[in-house]
N, C-alpha and C positions, 0 to 999 in steps of 0.2 A: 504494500500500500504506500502512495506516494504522501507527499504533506497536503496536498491538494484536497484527495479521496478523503483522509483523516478526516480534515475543514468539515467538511461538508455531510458526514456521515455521524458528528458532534450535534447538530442541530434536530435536537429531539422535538423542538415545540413544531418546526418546521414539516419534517415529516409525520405528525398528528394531525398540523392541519392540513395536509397532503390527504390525508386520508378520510378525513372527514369531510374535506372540501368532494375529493368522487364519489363518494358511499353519497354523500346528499345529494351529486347531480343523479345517481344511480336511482336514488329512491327518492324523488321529487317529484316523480310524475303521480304517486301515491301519498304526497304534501307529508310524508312522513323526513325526506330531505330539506325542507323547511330549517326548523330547529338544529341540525346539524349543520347546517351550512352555515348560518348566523353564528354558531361556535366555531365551526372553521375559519371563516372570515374571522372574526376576532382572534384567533392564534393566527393566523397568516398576517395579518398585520403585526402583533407583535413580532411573527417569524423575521418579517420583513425589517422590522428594524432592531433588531437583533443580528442580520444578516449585514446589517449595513453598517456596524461595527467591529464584526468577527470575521465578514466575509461566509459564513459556513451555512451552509442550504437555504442559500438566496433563490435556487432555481425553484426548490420544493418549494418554497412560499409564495415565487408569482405563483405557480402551479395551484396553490390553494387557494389564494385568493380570486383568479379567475376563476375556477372549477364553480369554490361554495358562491362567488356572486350569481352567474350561471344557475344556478340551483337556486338559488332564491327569486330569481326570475321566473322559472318554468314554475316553482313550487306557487307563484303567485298566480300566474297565471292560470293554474290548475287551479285554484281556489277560487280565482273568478266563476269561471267555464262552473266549476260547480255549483255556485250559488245562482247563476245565471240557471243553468240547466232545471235545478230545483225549482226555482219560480217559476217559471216559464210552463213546469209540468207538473204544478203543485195539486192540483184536479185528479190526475191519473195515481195518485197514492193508494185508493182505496179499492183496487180491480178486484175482480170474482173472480177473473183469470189472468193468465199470463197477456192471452192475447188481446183479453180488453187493454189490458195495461199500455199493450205495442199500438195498438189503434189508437186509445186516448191521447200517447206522447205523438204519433206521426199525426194528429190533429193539429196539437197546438204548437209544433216546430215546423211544421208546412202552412198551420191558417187555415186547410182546407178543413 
């Protein structure tokens, strides 16, 4: 191992939030990457300046920081889409069946 590889394999906050910043874009679509990614971000920022005085996993930190922001994006957006979808088919909750359910929602998302 050079002194380089050492730097950079020292930076434990960095590589957390490495990790936590993909597992949130991973599981964002299911807004459960939400909350992990708001923690990731907040240790990629410290990573990041932490990195800016050590030099050691500066890459991991952009890395998280872009990843968990990314993830809080989608996770947002999923959260719209779901509160939107919810209203929009708030009527269709009470079906007898599966298929009144699919006919009540393609009512009120087409208007027809």
């Amino acid at each position: 191992m050079n002194a380089q590889e050492i730097q950079t394999s020292k930076n434990g906050l960095a590589t957390a939030a490495m990790v936590l910043g993909i597992t949130g874009l991973l599981t964002s679509v299911v807004v459960i990457g939400g909350p992990l990614a708001v923690i990731g971000l907040i240790l990629g920022i410290a990573a990041l300046m932490t990195s800016g005085r050590t030099g050691a996993g500066r890459h991991k930190a952009v890395t998280a920081v872009v990843t968990s922001s990314l993830a809080i994006v989608v996770s947002g957006l999923v959260a719209v889409f779901m509160v939107w979808y919810a209203n929009k088919t708030q009527e269709c909750y009470r079906p007898d069946s599966l298929h009144e359910y699919t006919q009540c929602v393609r009512q009120h998302l087409t208007g027809k």
